[in-house]
Wavefront OBJ file of the C-alpha trace (Angstrom):
o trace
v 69.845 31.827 101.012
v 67.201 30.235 103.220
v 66.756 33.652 105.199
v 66.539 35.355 102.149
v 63.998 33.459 100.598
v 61.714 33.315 104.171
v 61.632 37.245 103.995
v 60.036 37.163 100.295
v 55.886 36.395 100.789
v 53.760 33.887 99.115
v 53.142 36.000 96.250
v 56.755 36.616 95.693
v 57.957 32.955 96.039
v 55.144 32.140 93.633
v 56.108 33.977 91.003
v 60.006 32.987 91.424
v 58.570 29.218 91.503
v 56.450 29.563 88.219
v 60.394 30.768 86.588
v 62.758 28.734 88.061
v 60.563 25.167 88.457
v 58.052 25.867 85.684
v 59.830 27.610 82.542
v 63.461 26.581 82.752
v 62.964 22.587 82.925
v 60.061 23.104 80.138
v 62.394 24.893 77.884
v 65.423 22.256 79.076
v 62.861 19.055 78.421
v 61.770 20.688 75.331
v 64.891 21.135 73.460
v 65.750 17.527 74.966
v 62.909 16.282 73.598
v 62.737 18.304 69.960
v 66.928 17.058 69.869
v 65.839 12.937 71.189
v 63.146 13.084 68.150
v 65.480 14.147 65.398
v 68.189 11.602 66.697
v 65.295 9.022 66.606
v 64.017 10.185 63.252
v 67.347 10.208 61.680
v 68.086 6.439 63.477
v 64.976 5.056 62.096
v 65.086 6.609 58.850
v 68.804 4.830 58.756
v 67.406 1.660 59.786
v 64.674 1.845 56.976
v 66.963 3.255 54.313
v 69.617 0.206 55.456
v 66.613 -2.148 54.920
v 65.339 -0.751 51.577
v 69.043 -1.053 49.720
v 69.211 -4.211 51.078
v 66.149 -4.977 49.513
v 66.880 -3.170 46.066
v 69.847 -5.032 46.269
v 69.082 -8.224 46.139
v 66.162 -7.731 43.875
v 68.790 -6.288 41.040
v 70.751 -8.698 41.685
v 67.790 -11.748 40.889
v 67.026 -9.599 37.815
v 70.809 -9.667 36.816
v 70.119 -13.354 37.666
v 67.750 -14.076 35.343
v 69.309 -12.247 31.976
v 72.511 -13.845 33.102
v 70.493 -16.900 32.708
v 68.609 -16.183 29.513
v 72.081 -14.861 28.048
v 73.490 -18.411 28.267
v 70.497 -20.155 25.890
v 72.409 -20.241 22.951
v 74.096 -22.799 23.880
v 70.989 -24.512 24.671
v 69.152 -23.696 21.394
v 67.657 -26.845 20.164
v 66.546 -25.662 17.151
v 68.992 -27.399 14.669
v 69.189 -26.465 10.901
v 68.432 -30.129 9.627
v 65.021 -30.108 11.068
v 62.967 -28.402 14.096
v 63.480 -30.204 17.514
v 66.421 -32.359 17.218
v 68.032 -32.680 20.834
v 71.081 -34.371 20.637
v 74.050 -34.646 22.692
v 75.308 -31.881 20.572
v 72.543 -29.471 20.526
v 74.762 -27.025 22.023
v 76.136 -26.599 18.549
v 73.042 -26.199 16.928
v 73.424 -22.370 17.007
v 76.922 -22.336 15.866
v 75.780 -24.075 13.002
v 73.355 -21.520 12.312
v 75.719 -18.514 12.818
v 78.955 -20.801 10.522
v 75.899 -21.791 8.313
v 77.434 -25.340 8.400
v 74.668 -27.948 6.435
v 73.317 -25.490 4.323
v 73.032 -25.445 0.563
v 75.235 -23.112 -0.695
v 72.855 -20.976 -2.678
v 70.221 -20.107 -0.264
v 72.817 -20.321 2.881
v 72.624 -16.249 3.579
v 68.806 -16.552 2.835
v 67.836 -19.524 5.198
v 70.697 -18.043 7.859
v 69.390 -15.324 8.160
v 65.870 -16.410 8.596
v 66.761 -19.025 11.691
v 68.854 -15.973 13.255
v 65.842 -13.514 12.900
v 63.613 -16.666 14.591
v 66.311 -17.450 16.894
v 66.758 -13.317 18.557
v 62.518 -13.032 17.862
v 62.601 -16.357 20.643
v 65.172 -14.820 22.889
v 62.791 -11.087 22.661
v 59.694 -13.284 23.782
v 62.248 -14.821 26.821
v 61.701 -11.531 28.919
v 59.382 -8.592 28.954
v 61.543 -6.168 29.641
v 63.805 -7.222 26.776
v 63.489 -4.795 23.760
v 65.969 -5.537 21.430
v 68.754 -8.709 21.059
v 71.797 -8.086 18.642
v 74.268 -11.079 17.991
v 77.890 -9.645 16.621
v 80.246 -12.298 15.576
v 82.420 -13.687 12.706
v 81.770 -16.443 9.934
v 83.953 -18.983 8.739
v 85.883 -16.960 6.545
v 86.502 -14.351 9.532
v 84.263 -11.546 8.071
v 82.185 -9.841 10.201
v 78.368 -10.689 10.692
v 75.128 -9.142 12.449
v 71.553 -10.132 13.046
v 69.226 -7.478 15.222
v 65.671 -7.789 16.200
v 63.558 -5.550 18.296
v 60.060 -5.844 19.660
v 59.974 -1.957 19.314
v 60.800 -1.345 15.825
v 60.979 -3.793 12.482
v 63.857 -1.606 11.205
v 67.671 -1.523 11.908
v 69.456 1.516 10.931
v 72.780 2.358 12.200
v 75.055 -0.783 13.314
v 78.260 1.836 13.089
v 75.918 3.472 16.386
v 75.677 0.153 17.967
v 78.744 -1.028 18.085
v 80.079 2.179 18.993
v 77.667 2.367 22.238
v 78.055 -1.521 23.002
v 82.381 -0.947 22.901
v 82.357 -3.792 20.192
v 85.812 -2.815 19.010
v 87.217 -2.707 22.633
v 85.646 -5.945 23.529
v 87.525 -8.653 25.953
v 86.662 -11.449 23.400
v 87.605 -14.243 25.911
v 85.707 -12.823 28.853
v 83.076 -15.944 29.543
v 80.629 -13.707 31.967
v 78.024 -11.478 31.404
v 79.225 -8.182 30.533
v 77.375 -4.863 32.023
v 76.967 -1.832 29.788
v 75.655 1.463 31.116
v 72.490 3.072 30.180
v 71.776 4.107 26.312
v 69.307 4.718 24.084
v 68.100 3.174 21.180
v 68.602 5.248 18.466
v 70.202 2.961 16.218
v 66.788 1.609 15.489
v 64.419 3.362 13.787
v 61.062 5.462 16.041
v 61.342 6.595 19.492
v 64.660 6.092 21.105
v 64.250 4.029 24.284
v 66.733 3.850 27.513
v 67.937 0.778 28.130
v 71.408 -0.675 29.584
v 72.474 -3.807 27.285
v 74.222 -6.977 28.779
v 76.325 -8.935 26.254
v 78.069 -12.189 26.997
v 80.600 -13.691 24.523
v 79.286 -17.590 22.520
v 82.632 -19.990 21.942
v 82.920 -22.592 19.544
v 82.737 -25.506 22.429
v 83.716 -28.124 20.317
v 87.509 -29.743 20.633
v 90.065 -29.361 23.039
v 88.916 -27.868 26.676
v 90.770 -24.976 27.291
v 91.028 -24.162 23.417
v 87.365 -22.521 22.274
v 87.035 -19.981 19.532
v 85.276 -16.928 19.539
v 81.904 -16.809 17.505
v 80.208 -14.266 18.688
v 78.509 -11.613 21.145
v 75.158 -11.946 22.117
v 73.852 -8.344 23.409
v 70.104 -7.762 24.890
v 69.023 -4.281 25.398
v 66.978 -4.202 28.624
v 64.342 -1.436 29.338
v 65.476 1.008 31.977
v 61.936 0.483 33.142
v 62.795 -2.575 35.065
v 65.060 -0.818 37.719
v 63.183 2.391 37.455
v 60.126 -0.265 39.132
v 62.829 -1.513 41.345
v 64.045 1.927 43.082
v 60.262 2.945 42.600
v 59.013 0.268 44.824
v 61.532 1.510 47.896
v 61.013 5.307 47.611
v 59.934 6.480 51.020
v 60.390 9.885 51.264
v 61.078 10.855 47.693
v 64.443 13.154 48.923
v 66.745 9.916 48.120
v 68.977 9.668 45.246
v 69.861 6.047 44.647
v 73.326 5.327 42.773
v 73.913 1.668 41.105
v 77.823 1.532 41.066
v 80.256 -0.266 39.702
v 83.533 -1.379 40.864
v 85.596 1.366 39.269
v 83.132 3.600 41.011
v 81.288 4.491 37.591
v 77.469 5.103 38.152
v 76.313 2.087 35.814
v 72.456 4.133 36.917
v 71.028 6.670 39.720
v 67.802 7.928 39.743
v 69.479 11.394 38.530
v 69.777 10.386 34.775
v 72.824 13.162 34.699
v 74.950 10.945 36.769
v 74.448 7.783 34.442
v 78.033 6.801 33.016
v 80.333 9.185 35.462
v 82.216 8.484 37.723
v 81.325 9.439 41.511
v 83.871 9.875 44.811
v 81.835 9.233 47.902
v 83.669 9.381 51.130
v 84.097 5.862 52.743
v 83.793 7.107 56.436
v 80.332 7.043 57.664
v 78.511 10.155 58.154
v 78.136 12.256 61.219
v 74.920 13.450 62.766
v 75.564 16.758 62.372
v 76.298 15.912 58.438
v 73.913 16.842 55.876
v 74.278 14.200 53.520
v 73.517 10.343 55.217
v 74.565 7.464 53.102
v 73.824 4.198 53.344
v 75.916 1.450 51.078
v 75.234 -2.341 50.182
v 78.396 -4.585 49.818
v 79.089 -5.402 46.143
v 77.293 -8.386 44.556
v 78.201 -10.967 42.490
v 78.128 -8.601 39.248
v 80.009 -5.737 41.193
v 77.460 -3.393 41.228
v 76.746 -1.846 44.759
v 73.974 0.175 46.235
v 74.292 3.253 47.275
v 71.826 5.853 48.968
v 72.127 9.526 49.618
v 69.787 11.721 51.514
v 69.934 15.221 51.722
v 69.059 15.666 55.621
v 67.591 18.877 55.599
v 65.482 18.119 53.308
v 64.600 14.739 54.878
v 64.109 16.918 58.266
v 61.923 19.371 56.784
v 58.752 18.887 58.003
v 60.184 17.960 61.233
v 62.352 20.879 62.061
v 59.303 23.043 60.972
v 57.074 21.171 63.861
v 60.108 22.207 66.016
v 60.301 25.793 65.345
v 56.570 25.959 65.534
v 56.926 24.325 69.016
v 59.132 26.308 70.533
v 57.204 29.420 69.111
v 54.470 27.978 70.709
v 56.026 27.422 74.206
v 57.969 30.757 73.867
v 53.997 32.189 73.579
v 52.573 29.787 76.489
v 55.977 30.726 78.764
v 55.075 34.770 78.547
v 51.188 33.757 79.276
v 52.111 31.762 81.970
v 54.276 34.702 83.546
v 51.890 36.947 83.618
v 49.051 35.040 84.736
v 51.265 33.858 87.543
v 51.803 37.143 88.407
v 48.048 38.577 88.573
v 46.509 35.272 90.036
v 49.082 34.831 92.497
v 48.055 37.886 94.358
v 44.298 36.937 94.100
v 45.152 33.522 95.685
v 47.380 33.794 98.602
v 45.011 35.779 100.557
v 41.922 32.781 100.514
v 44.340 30.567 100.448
v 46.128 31.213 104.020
v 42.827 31.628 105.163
v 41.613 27.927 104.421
v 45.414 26.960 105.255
v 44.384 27.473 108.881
v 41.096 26.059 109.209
v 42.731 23.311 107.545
v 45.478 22.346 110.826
v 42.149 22.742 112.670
v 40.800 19.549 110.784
v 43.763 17.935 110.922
v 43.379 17.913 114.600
v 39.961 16.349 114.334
v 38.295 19.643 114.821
v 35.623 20.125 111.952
v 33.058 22.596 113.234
v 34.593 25.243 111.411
v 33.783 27.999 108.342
v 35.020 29.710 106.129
v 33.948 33.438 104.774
v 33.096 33.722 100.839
v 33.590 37.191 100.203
v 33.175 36.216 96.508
v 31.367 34.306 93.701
v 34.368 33.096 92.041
v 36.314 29.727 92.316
v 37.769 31.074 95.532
v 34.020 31.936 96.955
v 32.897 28.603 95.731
v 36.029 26.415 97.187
v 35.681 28.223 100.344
v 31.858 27.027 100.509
v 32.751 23.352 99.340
v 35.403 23.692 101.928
v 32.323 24.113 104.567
v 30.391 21.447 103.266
v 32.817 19.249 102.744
v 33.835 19.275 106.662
v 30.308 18.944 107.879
v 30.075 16.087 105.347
v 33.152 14.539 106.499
v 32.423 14.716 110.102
v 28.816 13.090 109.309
v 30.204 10.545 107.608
v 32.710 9.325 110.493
v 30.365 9.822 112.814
v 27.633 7.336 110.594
v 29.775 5.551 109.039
v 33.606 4.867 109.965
v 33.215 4.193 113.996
v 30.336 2.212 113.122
v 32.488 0.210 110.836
v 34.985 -0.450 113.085
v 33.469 -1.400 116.162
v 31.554 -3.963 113.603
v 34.735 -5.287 112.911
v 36.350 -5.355 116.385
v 33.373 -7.363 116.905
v 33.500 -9.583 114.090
v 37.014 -10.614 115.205
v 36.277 -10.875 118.660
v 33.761 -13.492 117.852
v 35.995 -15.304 115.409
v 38.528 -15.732 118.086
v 35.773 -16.822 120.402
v 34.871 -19.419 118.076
v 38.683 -20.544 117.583
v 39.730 -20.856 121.382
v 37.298 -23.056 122.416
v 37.940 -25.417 119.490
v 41.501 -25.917 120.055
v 40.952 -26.315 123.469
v 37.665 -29.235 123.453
v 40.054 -31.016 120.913
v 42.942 -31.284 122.943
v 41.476 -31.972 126.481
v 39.516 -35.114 124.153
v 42.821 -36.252 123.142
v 44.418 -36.089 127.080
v 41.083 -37.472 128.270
v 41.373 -40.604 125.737
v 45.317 -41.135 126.621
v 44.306 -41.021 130.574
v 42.172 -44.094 129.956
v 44.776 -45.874 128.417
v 48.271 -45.042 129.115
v 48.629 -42.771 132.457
v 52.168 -42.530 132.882
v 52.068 -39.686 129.410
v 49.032 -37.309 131.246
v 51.859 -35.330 133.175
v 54.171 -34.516 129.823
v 50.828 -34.144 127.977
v 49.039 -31.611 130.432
v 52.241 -29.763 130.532
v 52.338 -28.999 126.552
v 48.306 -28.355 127.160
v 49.308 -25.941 129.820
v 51.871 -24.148 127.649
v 49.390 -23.669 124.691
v 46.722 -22.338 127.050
v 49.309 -19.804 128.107
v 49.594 -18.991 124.454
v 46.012 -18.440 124.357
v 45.125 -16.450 127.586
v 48.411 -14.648 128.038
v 49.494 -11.019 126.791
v 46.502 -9.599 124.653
v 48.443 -10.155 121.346
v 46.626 -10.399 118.430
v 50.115 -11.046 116.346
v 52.887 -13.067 117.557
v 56.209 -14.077 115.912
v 55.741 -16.714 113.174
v 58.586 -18.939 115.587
v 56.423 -18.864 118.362
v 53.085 -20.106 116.710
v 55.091 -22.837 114.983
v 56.873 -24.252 118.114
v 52.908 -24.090 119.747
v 52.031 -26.294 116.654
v 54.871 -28.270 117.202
v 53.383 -29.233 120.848
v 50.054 -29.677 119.723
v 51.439 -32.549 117.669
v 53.265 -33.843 120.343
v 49.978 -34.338 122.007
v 48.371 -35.609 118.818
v 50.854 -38.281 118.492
v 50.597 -39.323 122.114
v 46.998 -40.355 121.645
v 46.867 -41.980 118.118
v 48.016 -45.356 116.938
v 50.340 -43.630 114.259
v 53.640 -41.084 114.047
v 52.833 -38.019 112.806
v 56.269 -35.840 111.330
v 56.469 -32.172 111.492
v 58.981 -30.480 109.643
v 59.182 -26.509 109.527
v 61.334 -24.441 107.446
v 60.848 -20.913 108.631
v 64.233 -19.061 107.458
v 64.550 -15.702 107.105
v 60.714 -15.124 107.926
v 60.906 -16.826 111.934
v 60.230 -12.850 113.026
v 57.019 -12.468 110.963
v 54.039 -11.381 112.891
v 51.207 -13.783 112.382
v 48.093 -13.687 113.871
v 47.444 -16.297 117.039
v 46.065 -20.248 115.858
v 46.332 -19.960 112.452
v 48.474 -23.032 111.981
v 47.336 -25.252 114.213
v 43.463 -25.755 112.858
v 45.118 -26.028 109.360
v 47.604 -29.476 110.572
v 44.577 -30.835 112.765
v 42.504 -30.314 109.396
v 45.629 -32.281 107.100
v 45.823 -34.992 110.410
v 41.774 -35.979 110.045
v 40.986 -35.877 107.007
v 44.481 -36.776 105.259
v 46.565 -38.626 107.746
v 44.253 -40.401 109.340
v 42.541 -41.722 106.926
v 45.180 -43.573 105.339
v 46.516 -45.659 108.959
v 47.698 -42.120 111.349
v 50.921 -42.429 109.781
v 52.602 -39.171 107.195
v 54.194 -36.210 107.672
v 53.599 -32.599 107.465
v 55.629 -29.824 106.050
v 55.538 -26.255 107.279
v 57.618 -23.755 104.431
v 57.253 -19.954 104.626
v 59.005 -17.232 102.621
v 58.953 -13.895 101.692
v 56.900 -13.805 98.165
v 57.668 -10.652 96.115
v 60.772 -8.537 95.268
v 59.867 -5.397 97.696
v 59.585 -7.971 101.149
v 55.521 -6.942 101.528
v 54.067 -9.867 101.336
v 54.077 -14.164 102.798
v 53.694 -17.151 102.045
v 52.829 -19.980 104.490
v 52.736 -23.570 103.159
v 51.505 -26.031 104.906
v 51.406 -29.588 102.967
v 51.030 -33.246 103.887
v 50.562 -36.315 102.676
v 47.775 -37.438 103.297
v 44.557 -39.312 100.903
v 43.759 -35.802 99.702
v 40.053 -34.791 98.344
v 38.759 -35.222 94.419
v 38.075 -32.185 92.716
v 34.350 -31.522 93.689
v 35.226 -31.808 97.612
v 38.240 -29.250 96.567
v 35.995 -26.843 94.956
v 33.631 -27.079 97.454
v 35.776 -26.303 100.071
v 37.061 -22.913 98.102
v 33.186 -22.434 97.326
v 32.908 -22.034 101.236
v 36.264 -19.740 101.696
v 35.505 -17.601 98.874
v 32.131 -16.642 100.523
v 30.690 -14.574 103.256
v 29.350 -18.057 105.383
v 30.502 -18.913 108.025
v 31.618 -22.872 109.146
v 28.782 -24.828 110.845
v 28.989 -25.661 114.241
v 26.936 -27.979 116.147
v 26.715 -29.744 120.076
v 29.962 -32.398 118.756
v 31.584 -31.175 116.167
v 32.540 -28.114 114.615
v 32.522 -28.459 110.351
v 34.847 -26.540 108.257
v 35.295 -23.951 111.335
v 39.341 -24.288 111.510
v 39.710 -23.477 107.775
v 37.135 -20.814 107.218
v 37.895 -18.970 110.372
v 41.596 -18.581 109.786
v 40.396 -17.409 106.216
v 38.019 -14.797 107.649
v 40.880 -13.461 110.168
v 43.070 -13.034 107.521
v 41.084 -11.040 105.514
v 39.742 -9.075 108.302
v 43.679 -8.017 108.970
v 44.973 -7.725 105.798
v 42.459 -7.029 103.112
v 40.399 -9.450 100.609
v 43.428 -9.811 98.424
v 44.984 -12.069 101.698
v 43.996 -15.395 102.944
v 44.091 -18.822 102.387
v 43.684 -21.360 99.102
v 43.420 -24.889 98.731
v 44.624 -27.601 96.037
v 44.903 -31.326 96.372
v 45.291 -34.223 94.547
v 43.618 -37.537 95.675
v 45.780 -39.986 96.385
v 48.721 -37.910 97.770
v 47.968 -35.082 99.258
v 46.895 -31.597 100.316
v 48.973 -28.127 100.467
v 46.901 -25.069 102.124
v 48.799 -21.824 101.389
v 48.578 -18.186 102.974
v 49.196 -14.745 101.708
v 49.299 -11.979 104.130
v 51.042 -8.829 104.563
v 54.848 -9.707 105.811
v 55.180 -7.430 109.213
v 58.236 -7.772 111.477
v 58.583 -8.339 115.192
v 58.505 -4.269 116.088
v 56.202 -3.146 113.886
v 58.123 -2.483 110.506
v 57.149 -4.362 107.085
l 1 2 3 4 5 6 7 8 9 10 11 12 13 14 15 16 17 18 19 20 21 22 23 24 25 26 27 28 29 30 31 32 33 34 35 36 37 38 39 40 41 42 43 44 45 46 47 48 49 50 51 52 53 54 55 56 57 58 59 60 61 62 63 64 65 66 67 68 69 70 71 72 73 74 75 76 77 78 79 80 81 82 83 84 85 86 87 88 89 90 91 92 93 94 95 96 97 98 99 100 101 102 103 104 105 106 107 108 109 110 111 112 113 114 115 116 117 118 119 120 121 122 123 124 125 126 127 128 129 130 131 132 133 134 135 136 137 138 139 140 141 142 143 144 145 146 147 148 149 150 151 152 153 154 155 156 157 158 159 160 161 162 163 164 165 166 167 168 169 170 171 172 173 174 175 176 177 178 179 180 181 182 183 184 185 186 187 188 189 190 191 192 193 194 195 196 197 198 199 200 201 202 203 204 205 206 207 208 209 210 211 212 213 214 215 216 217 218 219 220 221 222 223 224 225 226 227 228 229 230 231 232 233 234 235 236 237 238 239 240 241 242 243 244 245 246 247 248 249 250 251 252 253 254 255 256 257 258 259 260 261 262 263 264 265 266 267 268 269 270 271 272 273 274 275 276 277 278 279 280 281 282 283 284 285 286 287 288 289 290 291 292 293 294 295 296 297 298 299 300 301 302 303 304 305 306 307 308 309 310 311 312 313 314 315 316 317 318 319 320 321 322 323 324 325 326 327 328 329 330 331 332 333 334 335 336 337 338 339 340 341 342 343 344 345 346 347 348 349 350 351 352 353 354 355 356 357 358 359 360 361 362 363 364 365 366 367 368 369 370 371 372 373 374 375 376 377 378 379 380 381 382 383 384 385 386 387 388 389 390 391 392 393 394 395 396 397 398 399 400 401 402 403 404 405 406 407 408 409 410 411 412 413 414 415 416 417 418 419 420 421 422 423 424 425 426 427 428 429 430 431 432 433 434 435 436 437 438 439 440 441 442 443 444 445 446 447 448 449 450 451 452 453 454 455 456 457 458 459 460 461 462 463 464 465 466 467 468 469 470 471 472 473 474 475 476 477 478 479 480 481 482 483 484 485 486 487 488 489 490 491 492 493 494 495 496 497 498 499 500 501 502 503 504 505 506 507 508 509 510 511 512 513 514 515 516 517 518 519 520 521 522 523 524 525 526 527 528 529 530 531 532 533 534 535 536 537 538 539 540 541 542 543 544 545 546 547 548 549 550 551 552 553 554 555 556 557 558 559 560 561 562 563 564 565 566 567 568 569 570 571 572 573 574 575 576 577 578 579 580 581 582 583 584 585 586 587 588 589 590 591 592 593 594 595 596 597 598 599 600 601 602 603 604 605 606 607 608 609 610 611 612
């Protein structure tokens, strides 16, 4: 295979590249990505459709509610017959009077009955807006049969054979005590424009007596606009391909938005539906008046619009594909030629060699990349030559002179503190010239700008040795170093930063604290470290603080003068830092007053051998 493709030139391999790498994965992602964006579509549009029912549901259900509520007033009627607004502890039987026409006079009983009925269904018409008619079936006394309608759509009443026959009155369970459901009809039994409405009809019982033992009275029946779940299933249309079913639990369609369903009964299969089905269905548990919600959506209809976008896509890319052949196929030729050319006088700059050129035998992109090829390597070998060696031997000498500065501190510090401990105890000058001797070779040996983070803590570790030989105090070093004791660090960078925490924390408050040295690696890919070093010491308030970070955070350097040298230790391991690693490195400051200081640095992590 590999010989094979080395005898085919650049043109050929081109051209095999633009088919195999170029139009296969695009037609692969494509119908990935068409096939991901109907499985999404048709998982969202679940998830909304799930969400709407759910919402329809328990909105029917509240209405249900409320006429299930409004149903039960009879028995709270408190209208009695001996006079308006007489509440008693038996106004529940102030209806019951009305309907038995108990305390009436006996010649104007059917007259004045009727009249507190007709006020009594025109009160339970004004309970509801979307009630249009209330009907109250029932029997007298004397067991003969009685009705009373009233409608807020029509003054007239013409067919209660019609009525009763739509309402089942004859079939009716006359000791049922719930609200009864009755599908969808229309009003013609009264007189104008017949109006859809489904009725609900609860049963009224004589309540007086013996619990358990309540006679029938009567049916109460309220005809409810259809309007009121039409706004329902209005107010969760989405896409407008849904049917929505309201079932019952003999699996009769009590309603559905396709008016032919209303009153049959419907089979839908119980398993869930496929995505490869066409119909998806999504159904609510039953409530509390066994009605359940159920949605269908016809899936290619749903997907429309989408699968149109993906046959127009794939039209699209089927077009761009044969383009992009044979384009490949001309332009390939009219590149490779140009192209090996400026291939070779590229290796030459590679090399470092830029005094090169290349021939523009033409005016097109080709002509003009070969000319901004030209200038662009007399450009680039200007701009080392002004700018780049310039830069760094600015910075080799900006470091140089940092270190310069840093050397001679440590070392005038030190020889102070042996000088001070000759005068007053001589037998420790041997141990302490030793340790001095030891740092010095850690200054003036090898010409290492890094060394292990181990080794500079073990010369800090001596340095406080000294420290402690001299003052009337203890200072305690701790270091925990694990897992980072092979970081490269650069030479003295710990050692100004615990003189710094010794006079002007420690010392300050008698000579006596400790000091705590923590590093660790500080992100997940092992790039970068952190160096803690904390004490403590009086600390500073917050304007010394910020002045302090004032001075890091800027391009001055620390002040030195004939005895003392101010805010060098701190600044100048700052400025090395960033010199090595970049302005995102260095060192920061916080403190509290009172307890103490902690001086952290970020730099790049680099192990002992050169790998990070």
């Amino acid at each position: 295979m590999k010989r094979w493709l080395k005898k085919l030139n650049l043109y050929q391999k081109f051209t095999i590249t633009i088919i195999i790498i170029g139009l296969f994965p695009m037609t692969i992602l494509s119908t990935f990505i068409a096939n991901k964006m109907i499985r999404n579509y048709r998982s969202a549009l679940s998830s909304q459709y799930e969400q709407a029912a759910l919402y329809l549901s328990g909105s029917l259900e509240n209405m249900l509610d409320t006429y299930n509520t409004i149903s039960k007033m009879p028995y709270y009627y408190s209208n009695s017959i001996i006079g308006n607004d007489v509440y008693s502890y038996m106004s529940f039987d102030n209806f019951r009077q009305i309907v038995y026409g108990s305390n009436y006079p006996e010649e104007v009983m059917e007259q004045e009955r009727k009249r507190d009925m007709e006020e009594y269904l025109r009160y339970m018409n004004s309970m509801d807006n979307g009630i249009v008619g209330v009907h109250f079936l029932g029997v007298d006394q004397n067991g003969l049969g009685i009705d009373f309608h009233s409608s807020t759509r029509s003054t007239y009443f013409k067919n209660p054979e019609l009525f009763e026959h739509m309402v089942g009155y004859e079939g009716l369970d006359r000791t049922n005590n719930k609200m009864i459901l009755i599908p969808p009809h229309e009003t013609q039994y009264f007189s104008g424009i017949a109006e859809p409405v489904f009725t609900i009809a609860r049963n009224y019982f004589d309540l007086r007596g013996v619990i358990g033992n309540t006679p029938y009275v009567g049916t109460l029946y309220l005809d409810i606009s259809i309007n009121k779940v039409n706004q329902l299933l209005d107010s969760v249309r989405l896409s407008g391909d849904e049917v929505f079913y309201i079932m019952n639990a003999q699996d009769v369609c009590f309603y559905s938005s396709q008016k032919e369903m209303n009153g049959k009964k419907i089979h839908f299969d119980r398993k869930e539906t496929g995505e490869g089905e066409r119909e998806l269905l999504i159904r609510t548990k039953p409530d509390e008046y066994g009605l359940s919600l159920i949605v269908s959506i016809d899936t290619h209809r749903a997907f429309r619009d989408i699968r149109n976008m993906q046959t127009m896509m794939y039209f699209l890319l089927g077009t761009s594909f044969l383009g992009l052949l044979l384009s490949s196929l001309f332009f390939s030729r009219q590149l490779t030629k140009p192209i090996r050319q400026m291939m070779k006088q590229m290796e030459q700059i590679e090399h470092g060699e830029f005094d090169i050129s290349l021939t523009a035998n033409s005016e097109d992109e080709i002509g003009v990349l070969s000319q901004r090829f030209n200038q662009m390597s007399q450009e680039l070998k200007n701009y080392i030559n002004r700018y780049y060696v310039v830069q760094i031997k600015q910075k080799e000498a900006e470091l140089t002179a940092l270190k310069s500065q840093i050397y001679p501190h440590f070392l005038y510090n030190t020889l102070e503190i042996i000088r001070m401990t000759a005068l007053e105890e001589g037998h420790k000058v041997p141990a302490m010239i030793e340790a001095l001797s030891e740092q010095i070779r850690y200054l003036i040996g090898p010409m290492k700008d890094l060394v292990p983070l181990e080794k500079e803590v073990e010369m800090v570790k001596k340095y406080v040795y000294l420290l402690n030989c001299r003052i009337n105090g203890e200072i305690h070093l701790d270091a925990d170093i694990s897992g980072t004791a092979s970081v490269m660090v650069p030479k003295l960078i710990l050692q100004p930063i615990v003189e710094n925490a010794y006079v002007h924390g420690i010392k300050p408050k008698g000579g006596n604290g400790r000091i705590l040295i923590e590093a660790k690696i500080s992100d997940a890919n092992q790039t970068c470290v952190e160096i803690m070093i904390m004490d403590n010491g009086s600390g500073m308030n917050e304007e010394t603080l910020e002045g302090l970070n004032t001075l890091l955070a800027g391009d001055d350097p620390g002040i030195k003068n004939e005895y003392h040298w101010q805010s060098i230790g701190l600044k100048n391991v700052h400025d090395r830092i960033r010199f090595l690693y970049g302005e995102e490195c260095g060192i920061h400051v916080t403190s509290t007053e009172g307890i103490g200081t902690m001086v952290m640095i970020l730099m790049k992590s680099e192990q002992e051998g050169g790998k990070t």
